[in-house]
TIDRENRO-942461 format. One record per atom (N, C-alpha, C): residue in one letter; x, y, z. Coordinates in pm, whole numbers, plus 50000, padded with zeros to 5 digits. Layout:
<pts>
AXYZ;...
</pts>
This chain:
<pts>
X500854988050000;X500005000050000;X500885012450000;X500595023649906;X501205034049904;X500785040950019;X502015053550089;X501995058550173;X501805072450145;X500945082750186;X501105098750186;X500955106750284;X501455113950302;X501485126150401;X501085139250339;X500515151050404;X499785161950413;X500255173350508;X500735182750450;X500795195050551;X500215212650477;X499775213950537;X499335227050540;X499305237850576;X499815248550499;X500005262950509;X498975271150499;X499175280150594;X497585292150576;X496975287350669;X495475290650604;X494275299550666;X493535281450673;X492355282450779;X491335272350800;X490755266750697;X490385276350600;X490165272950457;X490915259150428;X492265259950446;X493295253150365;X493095238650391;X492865238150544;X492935225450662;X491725219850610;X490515225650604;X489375217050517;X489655215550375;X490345222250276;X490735216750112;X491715200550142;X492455203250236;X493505192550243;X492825182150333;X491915182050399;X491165170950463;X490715164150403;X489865170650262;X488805168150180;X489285159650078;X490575163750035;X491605158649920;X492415143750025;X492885147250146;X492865130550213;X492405120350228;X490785122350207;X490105116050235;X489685110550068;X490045116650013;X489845110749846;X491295098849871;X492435103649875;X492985097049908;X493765079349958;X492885081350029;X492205072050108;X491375062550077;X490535068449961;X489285060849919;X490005055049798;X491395059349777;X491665053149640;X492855045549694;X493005043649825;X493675028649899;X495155033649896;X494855043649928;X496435050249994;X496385049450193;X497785047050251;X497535050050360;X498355061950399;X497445070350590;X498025087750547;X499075080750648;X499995088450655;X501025087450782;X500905103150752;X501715104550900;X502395120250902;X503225123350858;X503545140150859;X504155143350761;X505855141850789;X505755141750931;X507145142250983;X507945122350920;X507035113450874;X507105103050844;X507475097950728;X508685089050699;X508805085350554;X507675081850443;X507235090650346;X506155084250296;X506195085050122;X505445077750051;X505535079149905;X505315092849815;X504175094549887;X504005109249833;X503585122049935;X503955134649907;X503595143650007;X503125151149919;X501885156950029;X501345168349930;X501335179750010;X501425191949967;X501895204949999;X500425216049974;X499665214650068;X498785225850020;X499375242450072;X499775249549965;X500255265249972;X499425277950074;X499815287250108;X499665299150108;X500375307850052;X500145316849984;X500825333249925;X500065342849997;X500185341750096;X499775358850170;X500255367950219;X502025360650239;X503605364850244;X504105362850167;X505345369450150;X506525361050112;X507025349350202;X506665351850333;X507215343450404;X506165328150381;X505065325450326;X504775320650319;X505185309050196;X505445318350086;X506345312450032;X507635303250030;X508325309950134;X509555307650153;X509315293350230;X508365293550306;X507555280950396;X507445268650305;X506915269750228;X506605262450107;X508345254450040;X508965259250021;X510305255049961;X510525250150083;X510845252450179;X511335247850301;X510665230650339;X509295238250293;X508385223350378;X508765209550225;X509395216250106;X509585206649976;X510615200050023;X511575209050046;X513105204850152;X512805192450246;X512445198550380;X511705191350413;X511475174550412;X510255173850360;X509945162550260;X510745149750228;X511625159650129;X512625149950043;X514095145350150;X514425155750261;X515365147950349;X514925132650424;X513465129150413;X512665116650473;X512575105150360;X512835116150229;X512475101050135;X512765110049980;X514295109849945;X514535113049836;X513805110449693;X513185098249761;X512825097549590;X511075098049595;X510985103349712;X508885105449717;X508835112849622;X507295113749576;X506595120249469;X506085133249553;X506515146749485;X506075156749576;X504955163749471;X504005167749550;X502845178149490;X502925192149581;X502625197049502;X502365211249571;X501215219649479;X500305222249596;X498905223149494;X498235241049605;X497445244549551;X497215258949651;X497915273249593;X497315283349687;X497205294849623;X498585298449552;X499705293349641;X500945298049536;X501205286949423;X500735279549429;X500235272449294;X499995277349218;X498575281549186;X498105291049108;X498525306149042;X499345309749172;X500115325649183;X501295322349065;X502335311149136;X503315311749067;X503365300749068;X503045291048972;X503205277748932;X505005275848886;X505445282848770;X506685279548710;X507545283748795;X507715288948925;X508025292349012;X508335277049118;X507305273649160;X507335264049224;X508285252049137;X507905250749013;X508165237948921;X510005243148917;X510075249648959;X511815250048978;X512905249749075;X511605244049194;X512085240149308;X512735222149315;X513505218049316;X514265210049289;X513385194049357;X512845185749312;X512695176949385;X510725179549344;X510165186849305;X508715188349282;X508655178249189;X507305175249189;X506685166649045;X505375172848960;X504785173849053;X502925179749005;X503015190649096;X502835199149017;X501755214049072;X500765220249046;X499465223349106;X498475215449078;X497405235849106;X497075242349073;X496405250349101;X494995252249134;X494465263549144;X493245263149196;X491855255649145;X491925256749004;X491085248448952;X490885231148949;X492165222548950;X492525211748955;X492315206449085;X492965213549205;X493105208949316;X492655197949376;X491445197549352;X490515181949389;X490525169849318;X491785173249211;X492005159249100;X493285152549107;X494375157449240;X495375153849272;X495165136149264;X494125133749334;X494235117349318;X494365114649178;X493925116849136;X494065114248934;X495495116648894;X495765131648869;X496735138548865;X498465129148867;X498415125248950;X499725115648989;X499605105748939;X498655101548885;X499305088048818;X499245074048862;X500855069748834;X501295056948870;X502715066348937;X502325075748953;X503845088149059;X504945080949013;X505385080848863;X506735085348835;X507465100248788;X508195095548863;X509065111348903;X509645112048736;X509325125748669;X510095130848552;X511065141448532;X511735142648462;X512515154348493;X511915163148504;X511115169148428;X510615184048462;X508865178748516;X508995185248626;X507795184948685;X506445188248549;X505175182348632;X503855185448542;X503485197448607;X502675203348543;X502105221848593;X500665222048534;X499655219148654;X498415221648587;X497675238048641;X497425248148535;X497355253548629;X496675262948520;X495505269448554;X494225274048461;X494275292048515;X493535303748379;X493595313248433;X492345310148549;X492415323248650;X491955324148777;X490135324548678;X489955333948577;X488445330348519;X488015319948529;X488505307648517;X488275299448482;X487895286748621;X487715296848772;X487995291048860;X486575298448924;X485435293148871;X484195296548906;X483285286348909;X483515271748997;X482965261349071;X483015262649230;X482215261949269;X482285258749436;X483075245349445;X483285239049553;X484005224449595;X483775224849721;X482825216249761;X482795221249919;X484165211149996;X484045213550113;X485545208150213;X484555210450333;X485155200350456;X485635198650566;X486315193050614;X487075194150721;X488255187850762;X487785178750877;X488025168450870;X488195155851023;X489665150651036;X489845143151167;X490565136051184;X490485142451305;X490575156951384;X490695164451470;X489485157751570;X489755152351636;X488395143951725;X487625161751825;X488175170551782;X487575178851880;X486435195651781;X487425188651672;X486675205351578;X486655199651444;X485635206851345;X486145208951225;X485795219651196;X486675225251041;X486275231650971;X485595233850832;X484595238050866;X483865235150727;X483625246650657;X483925244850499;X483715256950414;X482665256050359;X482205267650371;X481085271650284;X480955286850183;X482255288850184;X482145298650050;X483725301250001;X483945309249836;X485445304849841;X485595318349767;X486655321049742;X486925332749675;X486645346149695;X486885356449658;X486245371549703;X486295377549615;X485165390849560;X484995396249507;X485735412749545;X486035417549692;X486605427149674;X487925428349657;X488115442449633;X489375442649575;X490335455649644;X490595446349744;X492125451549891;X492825456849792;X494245467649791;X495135469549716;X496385457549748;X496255456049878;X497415445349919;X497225431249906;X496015426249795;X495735409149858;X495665405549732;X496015390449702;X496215384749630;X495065371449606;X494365373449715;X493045359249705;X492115361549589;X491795371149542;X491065372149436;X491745365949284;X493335366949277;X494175363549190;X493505346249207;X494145341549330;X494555327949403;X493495320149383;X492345322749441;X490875315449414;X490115321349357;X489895332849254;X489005335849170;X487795342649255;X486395345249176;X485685352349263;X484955343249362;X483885352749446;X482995345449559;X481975337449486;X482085324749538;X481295315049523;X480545311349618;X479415304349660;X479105298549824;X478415284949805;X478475274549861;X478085264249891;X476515262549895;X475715252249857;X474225254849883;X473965248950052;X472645259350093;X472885258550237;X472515243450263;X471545233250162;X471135219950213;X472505212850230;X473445215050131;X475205208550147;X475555209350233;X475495226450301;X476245226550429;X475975219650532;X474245217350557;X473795214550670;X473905199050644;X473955189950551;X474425177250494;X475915177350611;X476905187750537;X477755178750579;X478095183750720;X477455194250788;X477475193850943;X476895183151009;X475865175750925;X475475165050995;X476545153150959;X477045150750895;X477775135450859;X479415146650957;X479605162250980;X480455161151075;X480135157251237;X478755157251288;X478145155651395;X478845139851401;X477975135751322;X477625117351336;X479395112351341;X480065120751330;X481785115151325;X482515115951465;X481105123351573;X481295122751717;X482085139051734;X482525147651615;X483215159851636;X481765170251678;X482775177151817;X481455186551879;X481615197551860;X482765207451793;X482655221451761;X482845216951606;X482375230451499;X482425233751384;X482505250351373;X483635252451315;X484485262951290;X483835267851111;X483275276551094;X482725283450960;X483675287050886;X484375282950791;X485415289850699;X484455291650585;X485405299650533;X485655308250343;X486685318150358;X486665320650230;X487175334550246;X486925346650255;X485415348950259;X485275362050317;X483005354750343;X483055351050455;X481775340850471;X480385350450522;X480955362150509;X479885374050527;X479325377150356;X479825376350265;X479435376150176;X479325365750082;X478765356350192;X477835340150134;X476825337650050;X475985337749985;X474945340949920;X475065348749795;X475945350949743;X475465359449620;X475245348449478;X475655335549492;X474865328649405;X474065316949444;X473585322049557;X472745313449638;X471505316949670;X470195309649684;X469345317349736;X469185323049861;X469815318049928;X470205317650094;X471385328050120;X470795332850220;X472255342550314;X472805337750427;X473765343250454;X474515341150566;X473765343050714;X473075349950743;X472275346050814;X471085327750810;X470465330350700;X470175315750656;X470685302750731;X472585309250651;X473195296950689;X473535290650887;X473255305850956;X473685299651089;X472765299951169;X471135301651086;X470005297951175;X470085283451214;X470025278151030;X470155263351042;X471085251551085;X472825259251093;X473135253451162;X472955252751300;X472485260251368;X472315262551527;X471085250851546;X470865242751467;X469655233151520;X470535217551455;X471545222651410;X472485205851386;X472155196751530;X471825188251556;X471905179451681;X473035173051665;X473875167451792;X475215169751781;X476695177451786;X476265187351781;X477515200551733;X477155204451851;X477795208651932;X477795217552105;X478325230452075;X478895235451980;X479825246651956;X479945250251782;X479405262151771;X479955266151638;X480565280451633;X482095277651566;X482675294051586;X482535299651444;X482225316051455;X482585321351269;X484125323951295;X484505319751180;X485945315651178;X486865335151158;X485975340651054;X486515355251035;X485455359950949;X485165375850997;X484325384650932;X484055395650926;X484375403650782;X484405412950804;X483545424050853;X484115436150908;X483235442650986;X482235447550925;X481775454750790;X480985456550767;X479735445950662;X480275433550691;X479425423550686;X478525417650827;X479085423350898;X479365418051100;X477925423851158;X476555422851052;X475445430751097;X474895429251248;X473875438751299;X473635441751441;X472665426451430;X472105421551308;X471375404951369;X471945396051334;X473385397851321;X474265380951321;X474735383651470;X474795398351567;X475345398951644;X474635393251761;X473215398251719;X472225396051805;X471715380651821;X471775373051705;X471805358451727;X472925351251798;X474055358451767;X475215348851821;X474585347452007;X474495362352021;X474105361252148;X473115357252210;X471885351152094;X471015343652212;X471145329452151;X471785326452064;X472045312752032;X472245297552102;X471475286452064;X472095275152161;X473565277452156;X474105276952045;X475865269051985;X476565274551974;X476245287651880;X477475297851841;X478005302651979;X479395300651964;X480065307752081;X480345326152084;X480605328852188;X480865343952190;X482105343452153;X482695346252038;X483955349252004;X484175353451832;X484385360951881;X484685368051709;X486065374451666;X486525369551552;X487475376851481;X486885384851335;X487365394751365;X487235410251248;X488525414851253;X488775417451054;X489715417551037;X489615434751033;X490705443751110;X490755455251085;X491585457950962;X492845456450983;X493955457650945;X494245471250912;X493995482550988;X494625492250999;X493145504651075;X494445511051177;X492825522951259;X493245532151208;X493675537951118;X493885553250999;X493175550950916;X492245558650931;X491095561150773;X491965558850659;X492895573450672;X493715576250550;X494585562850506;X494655553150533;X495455542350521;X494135527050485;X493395530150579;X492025524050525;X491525526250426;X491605536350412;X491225544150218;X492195537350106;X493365540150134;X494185532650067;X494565517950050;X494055511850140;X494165496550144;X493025494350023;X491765505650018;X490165505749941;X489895492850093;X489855494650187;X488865484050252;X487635490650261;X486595486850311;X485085491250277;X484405494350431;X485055503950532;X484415506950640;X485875515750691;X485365525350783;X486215531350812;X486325527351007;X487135535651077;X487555528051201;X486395528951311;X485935542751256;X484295541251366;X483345532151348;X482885530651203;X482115516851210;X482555503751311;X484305502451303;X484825489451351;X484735491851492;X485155503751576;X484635507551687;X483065504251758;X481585506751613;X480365505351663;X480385492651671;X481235482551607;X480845464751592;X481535461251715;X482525463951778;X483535457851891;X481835463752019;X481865478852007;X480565479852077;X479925470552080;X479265473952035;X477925460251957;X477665447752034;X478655443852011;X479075429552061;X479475429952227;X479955437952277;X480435438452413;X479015444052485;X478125454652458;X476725453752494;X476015441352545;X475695432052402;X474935421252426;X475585409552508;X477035412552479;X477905398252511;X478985401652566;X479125410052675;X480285417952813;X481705408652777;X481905393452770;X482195386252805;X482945378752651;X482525382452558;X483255381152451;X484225383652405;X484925374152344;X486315373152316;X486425381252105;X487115390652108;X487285396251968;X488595401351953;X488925392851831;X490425393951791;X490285400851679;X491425401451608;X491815415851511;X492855409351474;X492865413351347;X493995410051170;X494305423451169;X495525423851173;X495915442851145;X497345440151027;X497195449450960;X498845448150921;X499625462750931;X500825459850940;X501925471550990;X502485474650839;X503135484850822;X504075492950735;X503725492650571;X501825495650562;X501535492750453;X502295507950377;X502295509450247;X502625520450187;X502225532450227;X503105540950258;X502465553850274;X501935556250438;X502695545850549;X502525542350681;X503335549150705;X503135566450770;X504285569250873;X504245569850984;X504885570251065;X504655564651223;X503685575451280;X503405583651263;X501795594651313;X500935580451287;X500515574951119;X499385569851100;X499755554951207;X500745547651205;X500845538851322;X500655537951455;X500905552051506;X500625556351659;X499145558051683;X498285563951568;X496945562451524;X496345550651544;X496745541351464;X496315530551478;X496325519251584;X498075520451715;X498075518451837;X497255518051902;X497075532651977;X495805544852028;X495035538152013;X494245536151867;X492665532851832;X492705514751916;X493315505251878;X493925494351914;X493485496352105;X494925500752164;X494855501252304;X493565505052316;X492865515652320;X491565518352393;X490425504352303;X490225497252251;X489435489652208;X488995479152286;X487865475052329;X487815464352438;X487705453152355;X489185446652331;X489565433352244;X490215424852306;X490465412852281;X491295404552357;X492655397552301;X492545399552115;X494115401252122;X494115404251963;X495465404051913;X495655406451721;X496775400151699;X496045395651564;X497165389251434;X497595399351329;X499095396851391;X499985408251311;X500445407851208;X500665412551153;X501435405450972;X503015417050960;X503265420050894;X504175430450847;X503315430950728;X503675441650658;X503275442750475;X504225433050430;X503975427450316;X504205416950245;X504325425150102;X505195425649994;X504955429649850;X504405419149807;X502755417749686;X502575408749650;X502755415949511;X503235404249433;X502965409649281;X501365413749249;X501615419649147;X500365424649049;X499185430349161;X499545432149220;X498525441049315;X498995462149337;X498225467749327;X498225480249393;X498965483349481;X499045477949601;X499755484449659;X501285478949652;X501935472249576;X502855472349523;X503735479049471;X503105488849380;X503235500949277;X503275516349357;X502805510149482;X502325526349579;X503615532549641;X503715543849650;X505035553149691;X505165551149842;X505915555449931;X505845556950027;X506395541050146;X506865533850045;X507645523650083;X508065524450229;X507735516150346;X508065516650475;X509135507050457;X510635508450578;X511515500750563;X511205488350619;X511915475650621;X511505466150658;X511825460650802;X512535473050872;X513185471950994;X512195476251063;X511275488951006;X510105500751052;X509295490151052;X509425482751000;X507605470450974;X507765459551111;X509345458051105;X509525448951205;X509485454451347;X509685468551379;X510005473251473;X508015479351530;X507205481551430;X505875487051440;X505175467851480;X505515457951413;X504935444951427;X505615437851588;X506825444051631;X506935440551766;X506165448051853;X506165460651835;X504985464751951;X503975466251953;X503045461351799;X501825454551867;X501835445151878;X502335429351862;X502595419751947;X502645421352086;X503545429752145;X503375435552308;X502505436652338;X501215446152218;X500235452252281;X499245436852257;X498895429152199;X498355420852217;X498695412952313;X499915407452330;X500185396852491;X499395408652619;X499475421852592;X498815428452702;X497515424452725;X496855427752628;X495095424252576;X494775415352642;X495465399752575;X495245388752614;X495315386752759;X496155390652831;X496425389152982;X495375399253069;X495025410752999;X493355416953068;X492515411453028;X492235410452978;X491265396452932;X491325387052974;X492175378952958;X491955361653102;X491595366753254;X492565377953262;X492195383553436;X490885387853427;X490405388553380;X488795392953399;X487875381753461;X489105366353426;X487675355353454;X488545345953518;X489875351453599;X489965344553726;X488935339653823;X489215327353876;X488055324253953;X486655323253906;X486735322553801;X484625323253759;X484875306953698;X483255306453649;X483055293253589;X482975290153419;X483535280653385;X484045283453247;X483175267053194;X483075272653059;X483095256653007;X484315256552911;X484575241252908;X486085242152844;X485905227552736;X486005229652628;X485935212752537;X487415212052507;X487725199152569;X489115195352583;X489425188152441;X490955196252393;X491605188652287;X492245175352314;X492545172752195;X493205157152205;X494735160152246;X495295168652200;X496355175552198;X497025177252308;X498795172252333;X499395170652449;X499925181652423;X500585183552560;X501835196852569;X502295194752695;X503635184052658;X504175179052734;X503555170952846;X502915171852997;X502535165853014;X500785166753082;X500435181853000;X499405186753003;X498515188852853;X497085186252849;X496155191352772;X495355208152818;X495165209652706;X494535220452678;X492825222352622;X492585231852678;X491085235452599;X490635245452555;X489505249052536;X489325262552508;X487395267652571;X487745279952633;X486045279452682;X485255283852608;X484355288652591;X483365296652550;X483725305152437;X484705311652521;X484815325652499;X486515327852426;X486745314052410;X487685312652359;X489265314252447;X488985313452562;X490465319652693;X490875299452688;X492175301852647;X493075291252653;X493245279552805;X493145267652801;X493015265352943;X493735253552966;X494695251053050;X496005238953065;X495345232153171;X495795220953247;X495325211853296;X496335199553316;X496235186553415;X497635177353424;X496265170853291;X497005161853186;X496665155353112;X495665141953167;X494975136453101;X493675131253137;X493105122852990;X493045109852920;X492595107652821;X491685107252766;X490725106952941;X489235102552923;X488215116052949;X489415125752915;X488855137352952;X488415143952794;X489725136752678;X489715143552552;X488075147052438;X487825152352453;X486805156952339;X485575156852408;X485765163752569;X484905164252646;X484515176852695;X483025182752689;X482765196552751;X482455195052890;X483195200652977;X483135202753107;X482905218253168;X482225214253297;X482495227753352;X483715229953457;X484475239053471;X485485241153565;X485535255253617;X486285256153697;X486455271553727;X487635273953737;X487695283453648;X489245291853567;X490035293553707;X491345289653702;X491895293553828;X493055305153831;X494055304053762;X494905316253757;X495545316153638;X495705332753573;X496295332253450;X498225326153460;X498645322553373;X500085320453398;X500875330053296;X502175328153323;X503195338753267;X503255331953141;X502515324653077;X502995317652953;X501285320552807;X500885330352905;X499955337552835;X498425324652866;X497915317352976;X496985311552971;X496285305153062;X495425297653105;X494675295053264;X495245283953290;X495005283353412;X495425267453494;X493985263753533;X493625250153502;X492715244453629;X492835235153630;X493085229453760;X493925218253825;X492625206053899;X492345196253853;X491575183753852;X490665190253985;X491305191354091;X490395192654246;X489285207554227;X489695216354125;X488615226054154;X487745226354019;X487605213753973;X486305212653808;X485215209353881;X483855219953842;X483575223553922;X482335212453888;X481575205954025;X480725188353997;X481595180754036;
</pts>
């Protein structure tokens, strides 16, 4: 029996394309090992949302081939698509497989003999206007399931519209199909991916609202998170359901990525910082107790440290609980590429360390808020060293001495003290029952 392994770069999106494509896999009498494991073939699902992501990608080909020189390597995903002949000159590739193909990798390979010059399947982005739905298993505690792909707006700095073509969305009877066959697999949270899942429905009859009435009546599912959304998709009655909902948890990520209008203008994002201010409101009204994170990026074009200190400021006073930082990234063929005002890359690094600071701050007022209270926590499978972890409600991180019969279990406990390693302790004698 042939052997393959799977690793994945990026976004949640990715983790359900590469689940979805394993499990084909599988059905065509391959067995998976891991990736860290000698195996026949590896497949490489991409991100381009960095360079560094890139650079990830060659590394993880590297990688690979130190376990088994002569495996069959694929590399399939957005830098696939971005830069296919790019990839195909990475030493040791075979198939590269882009956005349109992606789900034909089992085909694709063959009888996996290695040729000199790699195969390159790889279609313009027009041509990448099918839905494919995905979810990911194997995770006994979550999945992620997509239900929409591509985006129609147009960031100066992003490249997903290149990568996956425009917004597509899943039909809502599919989704709720395969939340149920994820129920019946014994997994109790489901995590909402796409790429932009606020604007679900435009070739659907159904909206995004639609879609999380009906999942909130899945039997089975104890927990459903929206994975990311933007703020001015983030309406006052998705807010207002989350909060009287059986399932959906209180926790939201909205991507800002910058509190300067004048820099918000220039990104063209589609809301300015007071709107993102009325949604963090919004949500802390109905739901005190909610956890909301933030996508920001540092040293976009035309960033001088006034508009960064701006964006700090707006940041610190925000009642959030933490952010994902990026630096600017140059992507080809995009706008802000071409834009003047070039920030150095020391300035990007030096503006991306101190909001990192300012988020480990966030995060640590935020757990202290729920010292001592009562939490629910669904425990991962997942060791760390000689402790598991969970996550509550509200999304506050939670350690524990390890326990097997505890894994993929919702309990109640009471949060006991934050630690210096950014997260809660609760220790067997105070779960609370």
């Amino acid at each position: 029996m042939n052997t393959v392994a799977f690793h994945t770069l990026g976004c949640k999106l990715n983790f359900s394309e590469t689940s979805t494509i394993g499990r084909e896999f599988l059905n065509a009498g391959f067995e998976k090992v891991a990736f860290e494991e000698k195996a026949d073939v590896y497949v490489i699902n991409t991100c381009s949302v960095t360079e560094e992501a890139n650079k990830k990608c060659r590394y993880t080909v590297r990688n690979a081939l130190s376990r088994n020189p002569g495996a069959y390597i694929v590399v399939m995903g957005c830098y696939a698509q971005l830069k296919p002949y790019e990839i195909a000159e990475i030493p040791g590739v075979d198939l590269v497989v882009g956005a349109k193909d992606k789900f034909r990798v089992v085909e694709l390979i063959g009888d996996m003999t290695k040729h000199e010059n790699p195969c390159v399947f790889n279609s313009g982005i027009q041509e990448v206007n099918v839905f494919k739905d995905a979810f990911s298993m194997g995770d006994r505690t979550r999945s992620y399931l997509k239900i929409q792909d591509g985006c129609d707006y147009k960031c100066t700095f992003c490249t997903i519209p290149l990568a996956r073509g425009k917004s597509r969305s899943d039909s809502l009877e599919n989704i709720i199909r395969n939340a149920k066959e994820i129920a019946k697999n014994g997994i109790k949270e489901i995590v909402i991916a796409g790429v932009n899942i606020g604007d679900y429905g435009k070739d659907q009859p159904h909206t995004f609202m639609d879609v999380i009435r009906e999942l909130d009546k899945v039997e089975g599912i104890e927990r459903i998170r929206i994975s990311s959304i933007e703020p001015n998709l983030l309406t006052a009655e998705i807010i207002r359901f989350v909060a009287e909902s059986r399932r959906f948890m209180p926790h939201f990520h909205i991507p800002l990525q910058s509190g300067n209008d004048e820099i918000l203008g220039n990104m063209r994002r589609r809301y300015k910082r007071a709107l993102y201010a009325e949604r963090v409101e919004m949500i802390k009204k109905v739901m005190p107790h909610a956890c909301i994170g933030v996508d920001v990026i540092v040293g976009f074009p035309g960033e001088t440290k006034a508009h960064f200190l701006d964006t700090y400021q707006f940041l610190n006073e925000l009642d959030i609980a933490y952010l994902h930082v990026f630096p600017y990234s140059e992507r080809e063929n995009t706008p802000a590429a071409e834009m003047e005002g070039v920030v150095p890359r020391h300035e990007r690094a030096e503006r991306n360390k101190m909001l990192r600071i300012l988020s480990d701050k966030k995060r640590m007022e935020f757990y202290r808020k729920f010292e001592n209270t009562a939490g629910t926590v669904l425990w991962e499978a997942e060791k760390e060293g000689s402790l598991m972890f969970g996550f509550t409600e509200n999304y506050i991180k939670v350690m524990t001495p390890y326990r097997e019969d505890w894994v993929n279990q919702t309990m109640e406990v009471v949060l006991d003290k934050v630690t210096a390693d950014g997260w809660v302790t609760v220790t067997p004698e105070i779960v609370a029952g």
